[in-house]
C-alpha positions as CSV (number, residue, x, y, z in Angstrom):
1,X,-15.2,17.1,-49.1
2,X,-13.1,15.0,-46.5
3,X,-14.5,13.8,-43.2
4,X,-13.0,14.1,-39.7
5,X,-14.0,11.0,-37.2
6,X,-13.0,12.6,-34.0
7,X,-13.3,10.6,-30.5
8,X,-12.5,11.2,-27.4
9,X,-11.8,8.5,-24.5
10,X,-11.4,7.5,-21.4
11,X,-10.2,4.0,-20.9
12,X,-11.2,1.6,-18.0
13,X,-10.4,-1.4,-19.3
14,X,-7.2,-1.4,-20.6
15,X,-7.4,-5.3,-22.3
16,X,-10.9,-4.9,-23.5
17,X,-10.0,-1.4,-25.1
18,X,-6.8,-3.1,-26.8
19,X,-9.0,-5.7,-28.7
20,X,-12.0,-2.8,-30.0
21,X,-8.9,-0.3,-31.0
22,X,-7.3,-3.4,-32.9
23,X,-10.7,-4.1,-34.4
24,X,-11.4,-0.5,-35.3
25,X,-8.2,0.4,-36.9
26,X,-9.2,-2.6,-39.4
27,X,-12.4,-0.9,-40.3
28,X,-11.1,2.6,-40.5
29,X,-8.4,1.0,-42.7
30,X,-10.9,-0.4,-45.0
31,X,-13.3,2.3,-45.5
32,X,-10.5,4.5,-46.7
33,X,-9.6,6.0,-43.5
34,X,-6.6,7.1,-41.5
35,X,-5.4,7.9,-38.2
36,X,-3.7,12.2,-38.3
37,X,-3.7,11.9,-34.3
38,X,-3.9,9.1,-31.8
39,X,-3.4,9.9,-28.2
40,X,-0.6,11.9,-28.1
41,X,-0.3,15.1,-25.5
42,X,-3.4,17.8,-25.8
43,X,-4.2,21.0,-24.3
44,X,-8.2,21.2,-23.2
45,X,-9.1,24.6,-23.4
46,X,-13.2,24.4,-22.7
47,X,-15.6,21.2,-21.9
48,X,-14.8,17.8,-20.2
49,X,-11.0,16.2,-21.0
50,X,-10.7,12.8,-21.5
51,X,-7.5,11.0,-21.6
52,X,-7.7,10.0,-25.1
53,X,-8.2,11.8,-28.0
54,X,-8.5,10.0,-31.8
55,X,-9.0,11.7,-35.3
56,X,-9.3,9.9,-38.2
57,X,-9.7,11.2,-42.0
58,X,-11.6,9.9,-44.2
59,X,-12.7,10.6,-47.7
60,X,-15.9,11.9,-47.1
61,X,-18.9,11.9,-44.8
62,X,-20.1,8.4,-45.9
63,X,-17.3,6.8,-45.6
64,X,-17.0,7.1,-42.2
65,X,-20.9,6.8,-41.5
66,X,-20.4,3.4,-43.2
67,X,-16.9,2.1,-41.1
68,X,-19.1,2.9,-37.9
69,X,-21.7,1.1,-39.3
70,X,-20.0,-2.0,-40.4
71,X,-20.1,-5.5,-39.4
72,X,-15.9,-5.4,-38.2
73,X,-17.0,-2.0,-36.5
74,X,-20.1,-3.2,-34.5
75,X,-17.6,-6.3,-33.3
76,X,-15.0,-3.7,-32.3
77,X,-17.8,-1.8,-30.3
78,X,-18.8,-4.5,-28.3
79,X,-15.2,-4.4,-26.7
80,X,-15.5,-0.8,-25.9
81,X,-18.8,-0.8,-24.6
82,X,-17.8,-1.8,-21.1
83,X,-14.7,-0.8,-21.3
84,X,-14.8,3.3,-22.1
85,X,-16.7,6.5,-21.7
86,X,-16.2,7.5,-25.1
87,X,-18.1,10.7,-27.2
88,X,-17.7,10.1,-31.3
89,X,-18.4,12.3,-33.6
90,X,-18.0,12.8,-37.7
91,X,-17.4,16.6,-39.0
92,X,-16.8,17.4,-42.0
93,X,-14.0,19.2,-43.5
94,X,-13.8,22.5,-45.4
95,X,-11.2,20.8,-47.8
């Protein structure tokens, strides 16, 4: 089964954010994951909207466990901290 890595963002520090995003799409690179939407125009239908929405695929459940919790992962968080309201999630898929 495949793995969804679904965030959703609000920026506030536009520099800080660019440096975890360029961080992060190394790890998600190299733990055999890849970006099916990044930003781009959304509809909220239910819940609390956030600017910024990200979903990643990756090959399974693990593999995305282990990007989060990687060494280049952890760096890339440390630029995000401070600099977003973020909620993450993994889910996977039915395919």
């Amino acid at each position: 089964m495949g793995a969804l890595w679904i965030a959703h963002v609000k920026v506030t520090d536009e520099e800080a954010y660019g440096k975890y995003a360029a961080l992060a799409t190394e790890a998600i690179a190299a733990h055999g994951g890849h970006f099916i939407a990044r930003g781009g125009r959304f509809v909220q239908l239910e819940g609390q909207a956030r600017p910024r929405n990200v979903v990643a695929r990756f090959p399974d459940v693990e593999s995305a466990e282990k990007c989060y919790n990687s060494e280049i992962y952890q760096r890339a968080l440390n630029h995000a901290r401070d600099a977003s309201e973020r909620d993450l999630m993994i889910i996977e898929t039915t395919e």
